[in-house]
C-alpha positions as CSV (number, residue, x, y, z in Angstrom):
1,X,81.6,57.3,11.2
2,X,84.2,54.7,11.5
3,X,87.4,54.2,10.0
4,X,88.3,50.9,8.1
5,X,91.3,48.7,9.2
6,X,92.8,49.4,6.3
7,X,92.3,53.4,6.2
8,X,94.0,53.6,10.2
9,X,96.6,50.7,8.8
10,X,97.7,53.4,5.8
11,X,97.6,56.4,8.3
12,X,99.7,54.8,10.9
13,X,102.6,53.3,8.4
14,X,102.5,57.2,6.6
15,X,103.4,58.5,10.3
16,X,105.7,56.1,10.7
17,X,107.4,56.6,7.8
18,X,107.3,60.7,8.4
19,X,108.8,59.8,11.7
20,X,111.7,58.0,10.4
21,X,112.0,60.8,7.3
22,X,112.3,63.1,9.6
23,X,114.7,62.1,12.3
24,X,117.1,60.7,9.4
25,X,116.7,64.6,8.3
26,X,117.7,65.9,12.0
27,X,120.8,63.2,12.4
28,X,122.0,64.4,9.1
29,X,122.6,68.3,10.5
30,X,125.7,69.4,11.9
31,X,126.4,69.4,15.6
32,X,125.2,72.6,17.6
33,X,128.6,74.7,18.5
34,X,130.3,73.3,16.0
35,X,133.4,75.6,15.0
36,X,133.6,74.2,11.3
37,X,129.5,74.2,10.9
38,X,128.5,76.2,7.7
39,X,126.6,78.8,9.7
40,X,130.1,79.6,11.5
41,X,132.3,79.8,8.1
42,X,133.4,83.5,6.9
43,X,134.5,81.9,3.7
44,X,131.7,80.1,2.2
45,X,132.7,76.7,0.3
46,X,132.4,78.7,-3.0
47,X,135.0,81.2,-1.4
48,X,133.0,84.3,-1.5
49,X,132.4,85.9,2.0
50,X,129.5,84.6,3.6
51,X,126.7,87.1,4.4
52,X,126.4,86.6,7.9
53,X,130.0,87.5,8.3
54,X,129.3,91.1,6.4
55,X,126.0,91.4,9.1
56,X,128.4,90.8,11.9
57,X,131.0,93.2,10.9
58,X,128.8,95.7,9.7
59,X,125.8,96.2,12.0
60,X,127.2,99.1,14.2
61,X,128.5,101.3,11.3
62,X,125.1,100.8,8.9
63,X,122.9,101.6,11.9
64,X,124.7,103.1,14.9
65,X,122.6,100.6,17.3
66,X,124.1,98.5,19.6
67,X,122.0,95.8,19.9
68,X,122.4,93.6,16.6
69,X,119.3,91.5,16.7
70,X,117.8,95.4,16.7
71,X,119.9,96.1,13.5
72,X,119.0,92.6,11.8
73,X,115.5,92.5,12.3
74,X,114.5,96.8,12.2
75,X,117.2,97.3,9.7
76,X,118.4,95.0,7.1
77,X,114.9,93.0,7.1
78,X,112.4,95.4,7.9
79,X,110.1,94.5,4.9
80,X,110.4,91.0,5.7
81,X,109.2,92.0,9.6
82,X,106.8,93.8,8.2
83,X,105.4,91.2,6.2
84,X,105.2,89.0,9.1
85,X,103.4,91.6,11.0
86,X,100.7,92.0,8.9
87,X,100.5,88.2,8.8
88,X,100.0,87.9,12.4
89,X,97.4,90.9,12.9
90,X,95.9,89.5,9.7
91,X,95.4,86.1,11.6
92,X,94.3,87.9,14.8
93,X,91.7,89.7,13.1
94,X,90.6,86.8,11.3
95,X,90.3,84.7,14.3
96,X,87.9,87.0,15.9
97,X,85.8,87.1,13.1
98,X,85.1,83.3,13.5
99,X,84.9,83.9,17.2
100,X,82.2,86.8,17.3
101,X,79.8,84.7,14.3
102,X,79.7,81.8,16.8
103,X,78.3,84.1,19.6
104,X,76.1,85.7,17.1
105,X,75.0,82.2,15.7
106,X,74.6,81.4,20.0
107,X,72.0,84.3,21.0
């Protein structure tokens, strides 16, 4: 089935205009390293401590673990890791369920 001049005309000009969207959206973010970028503020602009400054300070004494990607991810988000766990075995599981039909459907 083809596609009409006008449908491919429509799809390219919506790219396009995704394209532009989005690197506008990407120009617009603060430099990389940046020592005055939001992420790197203690102070947020409301002047309440920021939250990753209380994570920073924090990790070793709330979970005596060295590593704090260990202590952010197991500790402080563990639901949330959880969650994404199940997501992903969820998906796996799912995915060999289409797999195995279209071997059955094959034989």
């Amino acid at each position: 089935m083809k596609m009409s001049k006008g449908k491919k005309l429509l799809g390219f000009a919506s790219l396009l205009a995704l394209t532009v969207l989005l690197l506008v959206a990407v120009d617009s973010l603060p430099k990389r390293g940046l020592p005055d970028a939001p992420a790197h503020q203690v102070i947020n602009a409301a002047g309440n401590p920021g939250a990753g400054a209380y994570f920073i300070r924090s990790a070793y004494e709330d979970a005596a673990t060295p590593n704090m990607v260990t202590v952010v991810l197991g500790d402080y988000r563990s639901f949330d890791t959880l969650g994404e766990v199940v997501v992903v075995f969820a998906a796996a599981i799912a995915c060999y369920l289409i797999l195995r039909r279209r071997e059955d459907e094959e034989k």
